[in-house]
C-alpha positions in Angstrom: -12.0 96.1 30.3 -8.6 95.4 29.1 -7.2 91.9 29.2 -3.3 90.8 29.0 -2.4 86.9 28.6 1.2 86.1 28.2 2.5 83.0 26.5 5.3 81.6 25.4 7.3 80.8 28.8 8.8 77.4 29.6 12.1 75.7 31.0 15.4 76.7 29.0 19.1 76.0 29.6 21.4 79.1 30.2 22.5 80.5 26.6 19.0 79.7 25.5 16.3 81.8 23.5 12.3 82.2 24.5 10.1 84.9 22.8 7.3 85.5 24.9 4.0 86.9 23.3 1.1 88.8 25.3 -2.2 88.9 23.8 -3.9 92.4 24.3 -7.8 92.7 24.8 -7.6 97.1 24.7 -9.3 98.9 22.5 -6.7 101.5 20.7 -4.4 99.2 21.3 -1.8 101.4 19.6 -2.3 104.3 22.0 -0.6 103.1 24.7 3.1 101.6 25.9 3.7 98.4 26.4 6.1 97.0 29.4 7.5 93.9 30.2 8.6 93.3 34.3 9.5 90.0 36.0 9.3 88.9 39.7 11.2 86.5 41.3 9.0 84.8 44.7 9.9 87.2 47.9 11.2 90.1 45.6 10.2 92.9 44.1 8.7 93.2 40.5 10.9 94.7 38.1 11.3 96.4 34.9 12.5 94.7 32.3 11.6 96.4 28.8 9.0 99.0 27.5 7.7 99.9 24.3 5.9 103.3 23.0 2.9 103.6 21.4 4.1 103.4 17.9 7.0 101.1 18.5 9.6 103.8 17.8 10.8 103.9 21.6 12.4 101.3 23.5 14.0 101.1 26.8 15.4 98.2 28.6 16.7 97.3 32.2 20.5 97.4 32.2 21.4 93.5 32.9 18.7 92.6 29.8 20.6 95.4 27.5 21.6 93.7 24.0 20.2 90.4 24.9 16.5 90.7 25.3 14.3 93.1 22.4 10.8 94.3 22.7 8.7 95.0 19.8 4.7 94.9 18.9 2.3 94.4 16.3 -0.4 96.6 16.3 -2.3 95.6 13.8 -2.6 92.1 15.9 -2.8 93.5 19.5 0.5 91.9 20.5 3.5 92.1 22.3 6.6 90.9 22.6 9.4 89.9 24.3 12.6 88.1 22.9 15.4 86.8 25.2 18.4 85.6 23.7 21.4 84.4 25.8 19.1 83.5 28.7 20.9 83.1 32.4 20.1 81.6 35.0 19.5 84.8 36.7 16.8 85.5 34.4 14.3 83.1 36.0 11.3 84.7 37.2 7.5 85.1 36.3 7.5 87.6 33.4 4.0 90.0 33.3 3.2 92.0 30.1 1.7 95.6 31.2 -0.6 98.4 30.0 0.1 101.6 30.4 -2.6 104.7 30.4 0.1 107.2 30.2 0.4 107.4 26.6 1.7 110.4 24.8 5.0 111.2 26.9 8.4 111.7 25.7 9.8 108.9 27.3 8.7 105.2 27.4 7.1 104.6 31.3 9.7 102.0 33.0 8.5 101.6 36.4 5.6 99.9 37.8 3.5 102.9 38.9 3.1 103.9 35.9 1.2 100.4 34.0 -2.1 100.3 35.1 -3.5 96.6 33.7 -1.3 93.0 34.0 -1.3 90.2 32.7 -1.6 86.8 35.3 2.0 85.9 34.2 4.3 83.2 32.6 7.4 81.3 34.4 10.6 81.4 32.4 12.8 79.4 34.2 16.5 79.1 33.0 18.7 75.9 33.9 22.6 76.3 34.7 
């Protein structure tokens, strides 16, 4: 059974930096990519980063481009996400994901495709 807990969230004025950690329970840890997505109440969750397997891939949603980086540990079974010049627009509940699909060309970036979540973390970014 794998098991995601994020940390790290918390109130922050716009211009702002939060690193947010997830905490990875999975076996093999390093065999599978790693995404970050972010929900706002009555919307959609959406992508925000992802991560291969080895940490030699990244992708990232187009409004978090040059702002926010993704990277993991491995050898700690961690994730993570750092957001520098935070806006207010970036409040939401941030999820750290799973995916099974490991071994494609391409880091997964949509929700389908991350089979385990994490319960969440509210990042909430003052104007």
């Amino acid at each position: 059974q794998v098991q995601l807990v994020e940390s790290g969230g918390g109130l922050v004025q716009a211009g702002g930096s939060l690193r947010l950690s997830c905490a990875a329970s999975a076996r093999a840890f390093n065999t599978y990519p790693m995404g970050w997505f972010r929900q706002v109440l009555g919307k959609e969750r959406e992508f925000v980063a992802g991560i291969s397997e080895n940490g030699g891939r990244t992708t990232y949603e187009d409004s978090v481009k040059g702002r926010f980086t993704i990277s993991r540990d491995n050898a700690k079974n961690m994730v993570y996400l750092q957001m520098n010049s935070l806006k207010p627009e970036d409040t939401a509940v941030y999820y750290c994901a799973l995916s099974l699909d490991n071994g494609r060309p391409y880091v997964p970036d949509t929700e389908y495709e991350y089979y385990y979540w994490g319960q969440g973390t509210q990042v909430t970014v003052s104007s």
